[in-house]
C-alpha positions in Angstrom: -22.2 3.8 2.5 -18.8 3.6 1.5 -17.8 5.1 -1.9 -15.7 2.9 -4.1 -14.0 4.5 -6.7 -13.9 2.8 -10.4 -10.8 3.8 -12.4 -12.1 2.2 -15.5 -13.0 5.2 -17.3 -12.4 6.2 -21.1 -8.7 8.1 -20.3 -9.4 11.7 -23.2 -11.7 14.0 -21.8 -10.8 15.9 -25.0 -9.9 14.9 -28.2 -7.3 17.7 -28.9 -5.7 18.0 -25.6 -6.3 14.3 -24.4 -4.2 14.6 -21.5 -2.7 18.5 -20.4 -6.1 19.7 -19.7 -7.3 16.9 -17.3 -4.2 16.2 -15.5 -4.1 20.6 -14.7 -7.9 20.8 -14.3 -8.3 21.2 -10.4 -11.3 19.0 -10.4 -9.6 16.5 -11.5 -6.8 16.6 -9.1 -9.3 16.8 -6.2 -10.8 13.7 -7.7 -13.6 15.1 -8.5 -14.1 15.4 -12.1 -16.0 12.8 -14.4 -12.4 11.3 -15.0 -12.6 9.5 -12.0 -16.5 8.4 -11.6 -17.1 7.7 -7.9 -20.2 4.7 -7.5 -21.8 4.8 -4.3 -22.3 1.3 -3.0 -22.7 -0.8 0.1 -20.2 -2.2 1.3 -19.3 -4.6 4.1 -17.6 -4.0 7.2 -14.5 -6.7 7.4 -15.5 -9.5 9.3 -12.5 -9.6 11.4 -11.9 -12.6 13.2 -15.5 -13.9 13.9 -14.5 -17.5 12.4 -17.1 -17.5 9.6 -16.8 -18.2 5.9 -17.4 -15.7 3.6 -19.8 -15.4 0.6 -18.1 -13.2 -2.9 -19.3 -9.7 -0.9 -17.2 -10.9 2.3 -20.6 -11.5 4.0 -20.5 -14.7 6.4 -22.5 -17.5 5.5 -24.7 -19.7 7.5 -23.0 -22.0 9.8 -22.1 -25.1 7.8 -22.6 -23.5 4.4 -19.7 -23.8 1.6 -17.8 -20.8 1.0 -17.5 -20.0 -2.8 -13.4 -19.4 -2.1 -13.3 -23.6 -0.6 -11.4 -25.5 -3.0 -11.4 -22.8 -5.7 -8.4 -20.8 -5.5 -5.2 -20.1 -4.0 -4.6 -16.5 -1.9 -0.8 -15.8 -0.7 -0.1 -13.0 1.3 3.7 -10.9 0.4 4.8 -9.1 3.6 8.3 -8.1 3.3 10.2 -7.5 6.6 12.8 -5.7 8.2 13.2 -5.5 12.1 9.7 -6.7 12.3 10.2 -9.6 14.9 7.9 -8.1 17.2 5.1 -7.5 14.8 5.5 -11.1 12.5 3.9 -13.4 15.0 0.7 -11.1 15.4 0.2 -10.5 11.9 0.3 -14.1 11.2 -2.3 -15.0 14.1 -4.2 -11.9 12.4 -4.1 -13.7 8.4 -4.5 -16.9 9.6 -7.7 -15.8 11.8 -9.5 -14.6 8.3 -12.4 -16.5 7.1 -11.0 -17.4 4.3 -9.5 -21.1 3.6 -5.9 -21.7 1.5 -4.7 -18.5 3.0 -0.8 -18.8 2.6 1.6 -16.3 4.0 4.6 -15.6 2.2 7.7 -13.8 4.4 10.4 -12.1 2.6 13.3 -11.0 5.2 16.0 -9.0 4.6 18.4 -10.6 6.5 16.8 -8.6 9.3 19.1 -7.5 12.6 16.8 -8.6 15.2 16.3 -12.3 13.6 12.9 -11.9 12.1 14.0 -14.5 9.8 14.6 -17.1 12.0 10.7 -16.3 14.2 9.3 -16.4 10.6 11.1 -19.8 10.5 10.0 -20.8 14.0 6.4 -19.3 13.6 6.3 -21.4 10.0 7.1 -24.5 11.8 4.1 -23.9 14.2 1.6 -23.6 11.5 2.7 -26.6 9.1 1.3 -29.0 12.2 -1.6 -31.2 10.7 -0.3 -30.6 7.4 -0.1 -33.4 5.4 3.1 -34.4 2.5 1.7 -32.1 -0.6 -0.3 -29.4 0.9 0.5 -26.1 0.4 2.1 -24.4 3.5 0.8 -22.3 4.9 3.3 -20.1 6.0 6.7 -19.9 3.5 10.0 -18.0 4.3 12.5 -16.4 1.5 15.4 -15.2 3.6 17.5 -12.7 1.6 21.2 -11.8 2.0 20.8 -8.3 2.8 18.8 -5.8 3.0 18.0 -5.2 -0.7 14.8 -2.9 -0.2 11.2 -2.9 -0.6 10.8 -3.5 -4.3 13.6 -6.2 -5.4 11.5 -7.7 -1.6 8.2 -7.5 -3.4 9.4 -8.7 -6.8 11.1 -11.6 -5.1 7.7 -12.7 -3.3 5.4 -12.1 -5.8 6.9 -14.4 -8.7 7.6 -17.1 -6.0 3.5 -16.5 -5.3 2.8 -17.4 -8.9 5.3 -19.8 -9.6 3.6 -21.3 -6.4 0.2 -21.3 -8.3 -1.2 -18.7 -6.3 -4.4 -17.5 -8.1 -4.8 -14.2 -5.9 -1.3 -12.1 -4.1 -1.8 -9.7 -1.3 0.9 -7.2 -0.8 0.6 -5.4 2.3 2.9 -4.2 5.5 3.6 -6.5 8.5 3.5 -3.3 11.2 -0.8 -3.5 11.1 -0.6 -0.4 9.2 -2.9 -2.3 6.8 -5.5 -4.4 8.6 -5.9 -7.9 7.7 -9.5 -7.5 8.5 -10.0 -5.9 5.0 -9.0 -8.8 3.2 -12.3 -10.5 2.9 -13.5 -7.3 2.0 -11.0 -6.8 -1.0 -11.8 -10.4 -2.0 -15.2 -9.7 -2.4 -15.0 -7.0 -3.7 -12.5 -8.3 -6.4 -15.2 -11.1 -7.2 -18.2 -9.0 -7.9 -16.6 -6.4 -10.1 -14.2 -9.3 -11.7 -11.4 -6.1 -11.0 -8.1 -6.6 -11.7 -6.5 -4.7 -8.7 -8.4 -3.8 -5.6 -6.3 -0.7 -3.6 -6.7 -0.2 -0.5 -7.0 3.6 -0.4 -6.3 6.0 2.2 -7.5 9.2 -0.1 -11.3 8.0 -1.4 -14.3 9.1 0.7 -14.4 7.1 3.1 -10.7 6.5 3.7 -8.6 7.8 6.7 -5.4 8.6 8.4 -3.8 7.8 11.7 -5.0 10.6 14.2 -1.5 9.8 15.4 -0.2 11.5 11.9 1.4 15.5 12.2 0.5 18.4 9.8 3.6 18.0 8.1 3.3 14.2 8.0 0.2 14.5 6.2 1.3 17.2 3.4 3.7 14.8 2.5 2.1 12.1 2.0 -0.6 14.4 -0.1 2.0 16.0 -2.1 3.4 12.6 -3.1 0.3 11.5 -4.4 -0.8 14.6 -6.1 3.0 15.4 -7.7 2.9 11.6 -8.9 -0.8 11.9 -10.6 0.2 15.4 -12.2 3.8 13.4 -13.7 2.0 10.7 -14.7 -1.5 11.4 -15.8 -3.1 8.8 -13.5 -6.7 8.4 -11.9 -5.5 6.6 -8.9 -5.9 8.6 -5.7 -3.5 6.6 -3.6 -0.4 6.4 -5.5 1.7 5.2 -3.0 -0.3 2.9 -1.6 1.2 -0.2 -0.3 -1.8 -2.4 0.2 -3.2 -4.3 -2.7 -4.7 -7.5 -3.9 -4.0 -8.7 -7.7 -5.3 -11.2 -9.9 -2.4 -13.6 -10.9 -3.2 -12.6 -14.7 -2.2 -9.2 -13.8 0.7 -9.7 -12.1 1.9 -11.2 -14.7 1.0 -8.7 -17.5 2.8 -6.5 -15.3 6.2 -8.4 -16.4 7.6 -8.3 -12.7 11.5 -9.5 -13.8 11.2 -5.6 -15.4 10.3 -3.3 -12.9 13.4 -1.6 -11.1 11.9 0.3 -8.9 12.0 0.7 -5.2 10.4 2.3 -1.6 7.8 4.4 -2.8 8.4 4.8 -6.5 7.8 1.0 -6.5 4.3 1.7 -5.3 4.0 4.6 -8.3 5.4 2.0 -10.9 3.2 -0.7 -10.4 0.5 1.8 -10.0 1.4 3.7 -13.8 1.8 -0.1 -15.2 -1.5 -1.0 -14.1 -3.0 1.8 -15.7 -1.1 1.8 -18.2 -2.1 -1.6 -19.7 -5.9 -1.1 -19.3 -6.1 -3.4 -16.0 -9.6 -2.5 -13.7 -8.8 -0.8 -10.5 -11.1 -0.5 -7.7 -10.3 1.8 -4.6 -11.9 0.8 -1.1 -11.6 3.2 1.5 -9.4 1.8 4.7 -7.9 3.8 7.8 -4.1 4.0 8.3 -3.7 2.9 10.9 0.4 4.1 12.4 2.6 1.0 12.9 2.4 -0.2 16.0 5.5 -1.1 16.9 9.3 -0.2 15.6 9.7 2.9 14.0 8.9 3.6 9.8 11.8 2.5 7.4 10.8 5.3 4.9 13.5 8.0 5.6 13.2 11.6 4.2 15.9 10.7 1.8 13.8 8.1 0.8 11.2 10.0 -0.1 13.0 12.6 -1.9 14.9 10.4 -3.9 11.3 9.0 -5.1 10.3 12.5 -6.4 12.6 12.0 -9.4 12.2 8.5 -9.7 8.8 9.4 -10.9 10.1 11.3 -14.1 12.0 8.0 -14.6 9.0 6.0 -14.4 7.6 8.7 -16.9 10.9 8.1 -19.5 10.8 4.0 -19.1 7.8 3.5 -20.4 7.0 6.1 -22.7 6.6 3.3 -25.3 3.0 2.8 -23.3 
């Protein structure tokens, strides 16, 4: 069995030092402490693209049988991209091969070099046959000026999402570093714990990185997470992680027009918001898988510059 990990936990662990102690206790940081209760549950393989509906667990259901989803809600999938023209057209073959009906894909390009705006256009056009005047595309493009970043990009898709009447918003990488196969899982997950956020989680039991990744790769990406808990105070293993499913509720709770954020501190903001304002999070284990083609755009100065950007996060909303 997988382990999921439950974030919904009463945050003092001692009523005089609510906070010092449990952030320093090594336990904790390991993830290990009662802070962070792990529930051992069974959970379902994604179903890839076997062409089934899904029940709420991501299970498929007997051939001819209703999905719960049909008719019932909205799902919209935020990729942002940059020099991702080779990768777009798979990823969208990928979503729209998911067992799950009123997928939309949302694109948001940054005015990319190598015209991943204009396939996103082409590929658009392409999936919009059979559609009929007042249905919802199924694939929509926002093409920015330039190449504002990763969190004005996700900001930018995700209100469009809602104002769209999306009921459910996927954010998640268009290099197959997240799998779309996962998706059914998160939904079902999402549905039987009625969970706010469902994270896909590279540092819960269960969860993996790309054999691909070096020593110092690795550190990195562990002291980022463990640096932003200690700042913060947080429960959530994977800070920075980039793959996520959200109620529409709390998106907006989040107040999206106010975070400032971007790269990887716009991962650790939403992250601290969520916690912040009592939302349900729910880890899933996935493997991370290396992008497959193109190279990352997260430079070292990148990162660094997020290592302070986390004290800011801190000072913003100290009002929390």
């Amino acid at each position: 069995d997988h382990a999921v990990a439950d974030t919904e936990e009463p945050r003092s662990l001692d009523l005089w030092v609510p906070k010092l102690v449990p952030i320093l206790n090594p336990a904790t940081i390991l993830g290990l402490s009662k802070w962070g209760r792990w529930r051992h549950e069974s959970r379902p393989t994604p179903t890839g693209s076997c062409g089934r509906k899904v029940d709420v667990m991501g299970q498929p259901l007997p051939m001819g049988a209703k999905s719960p989803y049909e008719n019932t809600m909205h799902l919209t999938v935020v990729i942002p991209t940059y020099n991702e023209a080779d990768n777009l057209p798979q990823m969208a073959a990928a979503l729209f091969a998911l067992p799950i009906v009123g997928l939309q894909l949302l694109v948001v390009d940054d005015n990319s070099p190598d015209g991943t705006g204009a396939i996103a256009d082409e590929v658009a056009v392409r999936y919009h046959d059979g559609l009929t005047e007042g249905d919802r595309p199924r694939l929509a493009v926002i093409l920015r000026k330039g190449k504002g970043g990763l969190g004005p990009a996700y900001v930018d898709g995700m209100s469009r999402a809602l104002a769209d009447g999306a009921d459910f918003v996927v954010q998640m990488d268009a290099d197959f570093s997240h799998s779309p196969d996962y998706i059914p899982q998160m939904m079902g997950v999402m549905q039987a714990t009625n969970a706010d956020v469902v994270i896909g989680s590279r540092y819960v039991p269960g969860g993996s990185l790309d054999e691909g990744w070096g020593a110092w790769r690795r550190f990195v990406s562990w002291w980022a997470n463990l640096y932003s808990r200690i700042i913060l105070g947080l429960r959530i293993r994977d800070m920075t992680a980039g793959f996520k499913l959200w109620q529409r509720d709390a998106l907006r709770g989040v107040n999206l027009a106010n975070v400032r954020s971007n790269g990887y501190s716009f991962q650790v903001e939403m992250a601290y918001l969520c916690e912040m304002l009592g939302y349900h999070l729910i880890e899933i284990p996935i493997h991370f898988e290396d992008r497959r083609i193109g190279q990352s755009k997260l430079d070292i100065p990148a990162k660094l510059d997020s290592g302070w950007r986390t004290w800011q996060i801190r000072w913003r909303y100290r009002h929390l």
